[in-house]
N, C-alpha and C positions, 0 to 999 in steps of 0.2 A: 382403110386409109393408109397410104404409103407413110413410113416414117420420113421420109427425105423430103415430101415436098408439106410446105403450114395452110390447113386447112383455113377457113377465113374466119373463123373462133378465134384460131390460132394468132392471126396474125392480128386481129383486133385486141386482144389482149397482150400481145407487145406493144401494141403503139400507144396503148393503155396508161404504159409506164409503171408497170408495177414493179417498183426498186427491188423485190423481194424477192424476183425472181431472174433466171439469165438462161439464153439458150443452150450455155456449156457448148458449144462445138469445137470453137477453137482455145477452150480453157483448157489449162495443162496442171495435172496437180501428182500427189507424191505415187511414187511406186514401189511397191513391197517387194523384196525378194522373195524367188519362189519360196526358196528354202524356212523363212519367218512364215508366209501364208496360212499354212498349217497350224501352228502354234499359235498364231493369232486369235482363227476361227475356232479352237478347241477350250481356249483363256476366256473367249467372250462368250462361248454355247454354256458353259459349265455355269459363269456366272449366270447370264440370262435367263437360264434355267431355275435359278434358285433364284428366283424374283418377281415369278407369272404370280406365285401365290399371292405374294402381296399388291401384285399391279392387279390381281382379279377382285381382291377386297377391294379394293379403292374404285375397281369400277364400278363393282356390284353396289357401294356407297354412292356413288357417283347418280347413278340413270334410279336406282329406288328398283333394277329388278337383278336375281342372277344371274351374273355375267362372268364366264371363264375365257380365260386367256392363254394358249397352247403352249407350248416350251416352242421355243422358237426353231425355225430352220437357218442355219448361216451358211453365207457361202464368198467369196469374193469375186466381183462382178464388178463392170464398169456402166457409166451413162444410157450408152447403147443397149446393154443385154437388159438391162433395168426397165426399162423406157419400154420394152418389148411384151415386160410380164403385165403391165400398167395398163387400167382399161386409159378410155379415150381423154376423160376429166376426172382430176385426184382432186382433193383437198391435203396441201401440202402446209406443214406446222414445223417453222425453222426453232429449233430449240439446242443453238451452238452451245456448246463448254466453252466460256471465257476465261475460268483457272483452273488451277488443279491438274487438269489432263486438257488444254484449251485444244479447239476442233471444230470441226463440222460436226454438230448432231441432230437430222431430218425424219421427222415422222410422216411418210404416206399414206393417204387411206381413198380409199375407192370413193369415189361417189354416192355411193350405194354408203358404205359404209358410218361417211359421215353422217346421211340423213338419217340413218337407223339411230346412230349414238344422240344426237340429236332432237331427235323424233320424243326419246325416250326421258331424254333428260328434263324436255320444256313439254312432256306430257301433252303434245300434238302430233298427231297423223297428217301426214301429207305436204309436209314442212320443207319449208323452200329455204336455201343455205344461202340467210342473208349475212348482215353483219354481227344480228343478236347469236346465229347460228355456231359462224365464225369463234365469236368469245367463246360460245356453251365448248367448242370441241378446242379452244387455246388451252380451256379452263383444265378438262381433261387428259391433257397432254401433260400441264401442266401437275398433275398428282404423278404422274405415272414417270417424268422427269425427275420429280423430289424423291420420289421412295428407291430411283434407281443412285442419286445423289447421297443418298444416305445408305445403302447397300456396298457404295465404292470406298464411302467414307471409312463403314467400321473392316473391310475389307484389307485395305491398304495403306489405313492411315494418317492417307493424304485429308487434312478438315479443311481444303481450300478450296474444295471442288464447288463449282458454282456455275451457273448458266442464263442465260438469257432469257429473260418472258417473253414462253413462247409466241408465234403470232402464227393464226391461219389464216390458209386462203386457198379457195378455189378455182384451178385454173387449166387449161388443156396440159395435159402431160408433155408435151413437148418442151413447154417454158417451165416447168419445174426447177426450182433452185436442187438441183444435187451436187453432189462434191464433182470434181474433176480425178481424172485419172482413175487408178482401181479405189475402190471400199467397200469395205463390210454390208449385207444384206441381211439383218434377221426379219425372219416370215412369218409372225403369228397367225393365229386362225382365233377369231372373237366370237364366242358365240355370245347371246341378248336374250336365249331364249325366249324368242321366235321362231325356233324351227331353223333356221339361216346358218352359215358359216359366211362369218365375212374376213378380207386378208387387210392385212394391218403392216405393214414396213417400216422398219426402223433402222436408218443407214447411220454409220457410223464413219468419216473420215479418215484414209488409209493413217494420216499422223495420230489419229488421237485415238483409233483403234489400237495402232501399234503400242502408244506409251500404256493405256491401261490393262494391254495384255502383260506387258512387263510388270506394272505394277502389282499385278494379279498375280503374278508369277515368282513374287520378291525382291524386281529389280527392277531399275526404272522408272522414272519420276515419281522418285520419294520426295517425302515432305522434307524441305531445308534441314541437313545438318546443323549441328551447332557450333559455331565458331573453335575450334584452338585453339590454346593461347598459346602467342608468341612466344618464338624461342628469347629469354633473356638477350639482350645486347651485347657485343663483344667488348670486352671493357679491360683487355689485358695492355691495349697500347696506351688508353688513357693512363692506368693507373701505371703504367711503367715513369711514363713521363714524371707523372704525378711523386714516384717514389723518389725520383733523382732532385727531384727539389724541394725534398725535406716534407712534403706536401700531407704524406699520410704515414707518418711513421709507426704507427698502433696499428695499422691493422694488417694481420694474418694474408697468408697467400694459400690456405688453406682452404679448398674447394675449385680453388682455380680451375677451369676447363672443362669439370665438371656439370652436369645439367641441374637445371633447378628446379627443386620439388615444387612445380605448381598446382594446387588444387582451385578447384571451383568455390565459389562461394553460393551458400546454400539459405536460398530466404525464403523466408514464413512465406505460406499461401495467404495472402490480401485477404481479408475479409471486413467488409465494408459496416462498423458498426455506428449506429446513432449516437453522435455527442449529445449530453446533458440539456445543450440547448435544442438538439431537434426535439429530443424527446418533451421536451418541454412546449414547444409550439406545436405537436401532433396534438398536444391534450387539447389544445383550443377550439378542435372541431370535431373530439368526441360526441357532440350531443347533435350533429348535424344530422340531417333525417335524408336516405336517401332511397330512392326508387328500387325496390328487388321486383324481379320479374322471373316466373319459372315458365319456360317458351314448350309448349308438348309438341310444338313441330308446326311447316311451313307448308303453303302450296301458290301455286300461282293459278289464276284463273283470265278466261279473256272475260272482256267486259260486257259480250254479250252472256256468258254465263253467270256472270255474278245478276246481273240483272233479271236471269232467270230463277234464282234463288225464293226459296219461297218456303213454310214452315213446312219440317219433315225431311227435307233435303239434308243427304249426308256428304259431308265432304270429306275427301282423301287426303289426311295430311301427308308428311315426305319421312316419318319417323315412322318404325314397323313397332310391334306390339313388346313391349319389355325391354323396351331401348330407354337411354338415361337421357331425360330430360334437361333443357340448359336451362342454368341458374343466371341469371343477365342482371348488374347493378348498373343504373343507369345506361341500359343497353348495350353495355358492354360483360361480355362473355368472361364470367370466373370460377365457376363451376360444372360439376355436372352432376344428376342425384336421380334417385328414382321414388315414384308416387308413393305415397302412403295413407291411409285414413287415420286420422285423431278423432276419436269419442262420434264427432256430424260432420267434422270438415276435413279437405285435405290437406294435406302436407306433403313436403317436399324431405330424401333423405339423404345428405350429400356423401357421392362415393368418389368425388374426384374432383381434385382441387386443381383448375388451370394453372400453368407455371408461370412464372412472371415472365419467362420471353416469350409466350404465345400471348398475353393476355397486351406485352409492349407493341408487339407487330400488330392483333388487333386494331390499338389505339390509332396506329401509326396508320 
């Protein structure tokens, strides 16, 4: 299939309307000097590199089998040369930087690839990339966006970095949302053990490449300085005035001209404690009685296998053997512990106490 002229996939899927994505042809976007190029691609291989391990835990968490993730290939490349390496239908996962380092940031994957990651996640063979699809591989995008948001963070400093929920979509590679002008190419190779190698793209925006290579680097969109305090006000013509009519006669002309020792002011770290009266209305619903649940793990089934279910049948939860079980108060998630037997019954042993801002987003 020539790339110059739109196949009629192609062209049904523009008239489609899909906002998310655009032909790029006559889009114009930043250009890197050669000389930065370099420096760029070497700031983001190094980081990138020190990141598969944990993007390969999250997947291998993710699908329930193991899954590694190569150090990436980077290169800089535009629309064109991109569009070339790309089978014929991607599933394209727009996952912009809105602070911090804001940007174009798009995740590619083959065809093939999404249905593999997919296949694995919702434990079906043969699985057609609908919209429940879609979600399962945003889902995953999305871990692999946080753990790289958090890699930048203790990297650089910057705690403002933040991004857009992801969104996928499958669509002819022609209409692919990618950046305009030159940007960053890293090339994973995924394996699912399966026997497979599948290729995974992660393009990065010629701008937002560029600032986090600087940042990377020690320079470049650093996190806000903190203000200086102003220089005192010039106050030699008032007070001159001021002298000639009697106005200030006590005070000194000592330090005149001189700068003024300003220091910062330096306050307690907040720590939010219960007045007398909360403590006092907490007690009112000590003796409230509320649901614990120890969850040993999940699975999904279709409805014609549950209905095949029948005594002796084993099912495959999504938790592996010696993994900490979730401790759930009224269905929501605050602990995590591992089994134990007491004298004939079990028990639960808690090794991990959720923090209050995982347990508020939960809620949330």
């Amino acid at each position: 299939m020539s790339d110059a002229a739109l196949s009629q996939d192609e062209i049904d899927a523009l008239l489609s309307g899909a906002n998310a994505f655009e032909t790029g042809g006559a889009v114009t976007g930043t250009v890197v000097p050669p000389g930065e190029s370099g420096e760029i691609v070497k700031a983001l291989q190094n980081f990138l590199s020190g990141t598969v391990g944990a993007l390969s835990s999250n997947i291998s968490m993710l699908t329930g089998v193991a899954s590694t993730l190569t150090s990436p290939e980077l290169s800089f490349t535009n629309r064109e040369e991109l569009i070339q390496q790309l089978p014929d239908m991607v599933t394209v996962v727009k996952a912009d930087f809105t602070s911090g380092f804001p940007g174009e940031h798009v995740f590619v994957l083959g065809e093939d690839t999404a249905k593999a990651l997919a296949s694995v996640m919702n434990k079906e063979e043969n699985i057609s990339l609908d919209e429940m699809a879609m979600s399962v591989i945003g889902e995953v995008v999305s871990q692999l966006v946080g753990t790289e948001i958090t890699a930048l963070t203790n990297k650089t400093g910057n705690k403002s970095v933040a991004s857009v929920s992801p969104e996928a979509a499958n669509v002819p590679k022609a209409v692919a949302a990618l950046p305009g002008g030159s940007f960053v190419s890293a090339l994973y190779s995924l394996d699912l053990s399966d026997g497979k190698k599948y290729k995974v793209w992660e393009v990065y925006g010629a701008g937002v490449s560029s600032d986090i290579a600087k940042a990377l680097s020690g320079g470049g969109a650093p996190v806000a300085a903190p203000r200086s305090p102003s220089p005192p006000p010039d106050m030699s013509g008032m007070m001159s005035a001021n002298m000639g009519m009697g106005a200030m006669p006590n005070m000194g002309m000592q330090g005149m001209g001189q700068p003024t020792n300003v220091q910062s002011v330096q306050f307690p770290n907040l720590v939010p404690r219960p007045t007398p009266q909360e403590q006092g209305n907490i007690g009112l619903i000590m003796d409230v009685y509320m649901e614990m649940t120890v969850e040993l793990g999940r699975t999904r089934k279709l409805i014609k296998e549950i209905l095949g279910m029948g005594e002796g049948t084993i099912i495959e939860l999504d938790k592996l053997a010696g993994e900490p079980v979730d401790i759930l108060v009224n269905h929501k998630l605050i602990a995590k512990g591992e089994v134990v037997v007491i004298d004939e019954n079990f028990g639960v042993r808690v090794t991990e106490i959720v923090s209050p801002m995982e347990r508020m987003s939960d809620m949330g």
